[in-house]
C-alpha positions in Angstrom: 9.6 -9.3 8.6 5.6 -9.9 9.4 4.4 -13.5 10.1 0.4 -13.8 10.5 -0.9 -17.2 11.8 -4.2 -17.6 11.5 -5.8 -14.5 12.4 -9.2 -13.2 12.7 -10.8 -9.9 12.9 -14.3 -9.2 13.8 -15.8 -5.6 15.4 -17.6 -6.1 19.4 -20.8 -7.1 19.6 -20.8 -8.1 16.0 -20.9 -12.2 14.7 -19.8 -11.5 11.1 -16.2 -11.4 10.4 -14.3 -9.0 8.6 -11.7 -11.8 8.0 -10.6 -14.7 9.4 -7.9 -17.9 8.9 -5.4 -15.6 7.5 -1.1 -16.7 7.5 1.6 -15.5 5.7 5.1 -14.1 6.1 6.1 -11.2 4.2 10.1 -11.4 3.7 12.5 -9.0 3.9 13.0 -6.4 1.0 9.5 -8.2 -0.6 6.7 -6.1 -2.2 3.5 -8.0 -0.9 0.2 -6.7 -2.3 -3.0 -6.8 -0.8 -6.4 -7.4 -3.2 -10.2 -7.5 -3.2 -13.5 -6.4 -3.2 -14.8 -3.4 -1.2 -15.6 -4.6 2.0 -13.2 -7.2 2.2 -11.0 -6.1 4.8 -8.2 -4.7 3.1 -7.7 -1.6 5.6 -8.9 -3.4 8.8 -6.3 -5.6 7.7 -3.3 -3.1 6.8 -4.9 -1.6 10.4 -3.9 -4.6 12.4 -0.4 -4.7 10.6 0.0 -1.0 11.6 -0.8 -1.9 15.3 -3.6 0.9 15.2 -6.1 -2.0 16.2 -5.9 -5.9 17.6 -6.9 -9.1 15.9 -9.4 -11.0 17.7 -7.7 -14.2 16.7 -4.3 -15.4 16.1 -0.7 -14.3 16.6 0.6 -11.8 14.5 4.5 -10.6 14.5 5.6 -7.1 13.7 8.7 -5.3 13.1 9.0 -2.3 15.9 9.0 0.8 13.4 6.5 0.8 10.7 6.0 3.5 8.4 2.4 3.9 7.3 0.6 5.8 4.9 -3.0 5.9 4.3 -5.5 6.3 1.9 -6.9 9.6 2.3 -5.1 12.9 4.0 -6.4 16.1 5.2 -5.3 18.2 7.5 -7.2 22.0 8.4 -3.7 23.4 9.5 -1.1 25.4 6.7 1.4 22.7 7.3 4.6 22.6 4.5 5.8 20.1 3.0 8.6 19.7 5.3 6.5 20.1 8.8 4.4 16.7 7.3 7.6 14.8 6.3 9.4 15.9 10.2 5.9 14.0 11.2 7.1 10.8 10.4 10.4 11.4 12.8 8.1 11.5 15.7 9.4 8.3 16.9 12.8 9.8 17.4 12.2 13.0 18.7 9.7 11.9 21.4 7.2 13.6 22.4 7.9 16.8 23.8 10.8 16.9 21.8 11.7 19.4 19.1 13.5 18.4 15.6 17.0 19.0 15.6 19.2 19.2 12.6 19.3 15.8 12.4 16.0 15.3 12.3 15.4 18.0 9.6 18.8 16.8 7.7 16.8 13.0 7.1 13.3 14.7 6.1 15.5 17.0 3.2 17.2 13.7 2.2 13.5 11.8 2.0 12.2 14.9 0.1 15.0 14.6 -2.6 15.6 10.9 -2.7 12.0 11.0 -4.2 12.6 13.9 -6.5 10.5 16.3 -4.3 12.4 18.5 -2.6 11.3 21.6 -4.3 7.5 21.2 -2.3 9.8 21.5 0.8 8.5 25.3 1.6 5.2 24.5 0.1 2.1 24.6 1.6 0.6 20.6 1.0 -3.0 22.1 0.5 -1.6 23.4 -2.6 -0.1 20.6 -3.9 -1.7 18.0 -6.1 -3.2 14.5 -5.0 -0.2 12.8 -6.7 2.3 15.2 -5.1 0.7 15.3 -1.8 1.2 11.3 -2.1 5.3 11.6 -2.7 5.2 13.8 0.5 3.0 11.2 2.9 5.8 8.3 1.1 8.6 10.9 1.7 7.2 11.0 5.9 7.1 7.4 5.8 10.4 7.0 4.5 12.0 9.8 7.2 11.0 7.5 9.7 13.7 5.2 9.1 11.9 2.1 9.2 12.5 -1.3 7.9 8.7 -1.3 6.3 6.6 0.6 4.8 2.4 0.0 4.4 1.0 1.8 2.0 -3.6 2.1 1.9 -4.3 2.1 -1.9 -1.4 4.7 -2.4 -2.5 5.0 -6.4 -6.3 5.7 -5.2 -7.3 8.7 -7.2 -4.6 9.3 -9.1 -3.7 9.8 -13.1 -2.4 7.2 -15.2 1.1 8.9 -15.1 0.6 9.6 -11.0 0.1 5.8 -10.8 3.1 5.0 -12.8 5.2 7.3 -10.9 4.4 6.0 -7.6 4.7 2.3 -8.0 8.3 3.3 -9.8 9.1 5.1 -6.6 7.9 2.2 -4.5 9.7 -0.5 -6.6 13.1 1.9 -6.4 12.4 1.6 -2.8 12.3 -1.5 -2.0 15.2 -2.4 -4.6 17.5 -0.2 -4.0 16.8 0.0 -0.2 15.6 -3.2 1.1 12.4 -1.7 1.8 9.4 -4.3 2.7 6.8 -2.5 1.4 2.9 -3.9 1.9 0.6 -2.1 -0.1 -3.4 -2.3 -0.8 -4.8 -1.8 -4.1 -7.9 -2.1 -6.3 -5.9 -2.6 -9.4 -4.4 -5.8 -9.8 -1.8 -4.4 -12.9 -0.4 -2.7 -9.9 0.2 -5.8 -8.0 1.2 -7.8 -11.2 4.2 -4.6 -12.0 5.7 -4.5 -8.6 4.7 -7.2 -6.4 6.6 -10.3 -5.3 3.4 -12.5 -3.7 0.0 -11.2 -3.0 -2.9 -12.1 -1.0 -6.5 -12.0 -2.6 -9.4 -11.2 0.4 -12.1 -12.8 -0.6 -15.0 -13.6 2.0 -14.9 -15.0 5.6 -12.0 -17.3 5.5 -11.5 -17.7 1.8 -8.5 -16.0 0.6 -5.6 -17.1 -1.6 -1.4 -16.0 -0.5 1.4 -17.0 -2.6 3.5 -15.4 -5.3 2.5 -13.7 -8.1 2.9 -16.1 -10.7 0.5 -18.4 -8.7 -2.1 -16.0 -7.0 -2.7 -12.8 -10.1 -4.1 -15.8 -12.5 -7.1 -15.3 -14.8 -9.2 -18.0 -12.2 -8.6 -16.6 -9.1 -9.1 -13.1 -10.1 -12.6 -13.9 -11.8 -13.1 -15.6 -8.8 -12.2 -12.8 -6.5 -13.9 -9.9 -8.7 -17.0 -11.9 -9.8 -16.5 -11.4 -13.5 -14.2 -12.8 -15.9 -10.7 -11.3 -15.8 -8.2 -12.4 -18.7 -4.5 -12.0 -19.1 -3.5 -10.4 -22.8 -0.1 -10.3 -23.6 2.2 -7.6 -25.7 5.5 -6.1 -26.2 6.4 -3.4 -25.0 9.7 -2.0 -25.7 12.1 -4.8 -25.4 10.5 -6.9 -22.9 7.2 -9.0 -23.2 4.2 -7.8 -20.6 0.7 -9.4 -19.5 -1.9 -7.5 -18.5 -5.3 -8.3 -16.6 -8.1 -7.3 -17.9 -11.8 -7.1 -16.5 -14.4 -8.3 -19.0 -16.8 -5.1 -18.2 -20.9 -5.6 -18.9 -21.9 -2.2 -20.2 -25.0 -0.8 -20.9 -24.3 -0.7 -24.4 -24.0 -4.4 -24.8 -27.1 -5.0 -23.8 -28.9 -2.2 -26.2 -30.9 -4.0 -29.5 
């Protein structure tokens, strides 16, 4: 689905590099996610996947449809629900083209494949950040394409917003086939949903691979700069690990 060989980015007129050295393949129907440090490269990264910008080194091969949703949205127009989710069938309709019914028939179906079709007639600047998320997924999936690349799609959301989300995204990809590629902060996320990951470290350090061999308790102290340590528990019927950042607080430093 997307094969990087050794790429590179790095702004004009600038010698550092944002990143560099990169491969991987992402399969088919695989949940890839993306980790590190701010500053890294995560979005100029997810950027060059999108197409929105070139690497300066390397080949990189991408599917022709991509849906994409970023990190933050705003828009100063009283758009519904609906109007954002026909956005993402701009592809089809050209454009100065107009949605036809079949246009509008795929954005209903998004809406209510993720359980939101009620926010169809709403306004999206009324809608909370967690809903206003389902909608930019819902656009993304009324594009019809084969992948979808999600920029920190948990970033300031609740506990049960997160959880909610990555479901939806894990449904998608399981159910569907979806190739999803998704940023995030939190490597639980990763650890839940994703098949391999790739940790952005500096330069032309990384680490790609699956999840089992990349989310360990080295390479994420590594990555992070602080110890990070798996604890495992049962939760319901099955067994789950968790990563955990070893936090220095103020409070273990006071007398």
């Amino acid at each position: 689905m997307i094969a990087a060989r050794d790429i590179g980015f790095r702004y004009p007129r600038n010698d550092a590099w944002v990143f560099q050295g990169l491969s991987f393949e992402i399969e088919a129907g695989q949940i890839f996610g993306i980790l590190g440090p701010n500053g890294r490269g995560k979005t100029t990264l997810l950027k060059c996947l999108v197409g929105l910008i070139k690497t300066s080194t390397g080949t990189l091969h991408l599917p022709d449809a991509i849906g994409y949703v970023p990190q933050g949205f705003s828009t100063p127009f009283a758009y519904t629900a609906m109007d954002i989710v026909l956005m993402g069938r701009a592809r089809q309709i050209g454009t100065f083209g107009s949605p036809r019914a079949h246009d509008r028939a795929i954005a209903a179906a998004a809406l209510a494949d993720l359980g939101i079709e009620r926010f169809a007639n709403r306004l999206v600047t009324s809608l909370s950040g967690g809903e206003r998320q389902m909608v930019l997924i819902a656009r993304a999936l009324a594009s019809e394409a084969p992948i979808m690349i999600l920029d920190e799609p948990t970033a300031a959301l609740d506990f049960r917003n997160q959880s909610i989300v990555l479901h939806v995204l894990h449904r998608l990809s399981r159910e569907r086939g979806l190739t999803i590629v998704m940023t995030t902060h939190h490597p639980q996320h990763a650890l839940e949903i994703a098949d391999a990951a790739l940790l952005l470290q500096d330069g032309d350090r990384h680490a790609v691979g699956p999840i089992a061999q990349t989310l360990t308790e080295g390479h994420l102290s590594d990555l992070y700069g602080l110890p990070v340590r798996a604890a495992e528990f049962d939760h319901g019927d099955r067994r789950s690990t968790a990563m955990i950042p070893v936090l220095h607080s103020a409070r273990q430093a006071a007398p």
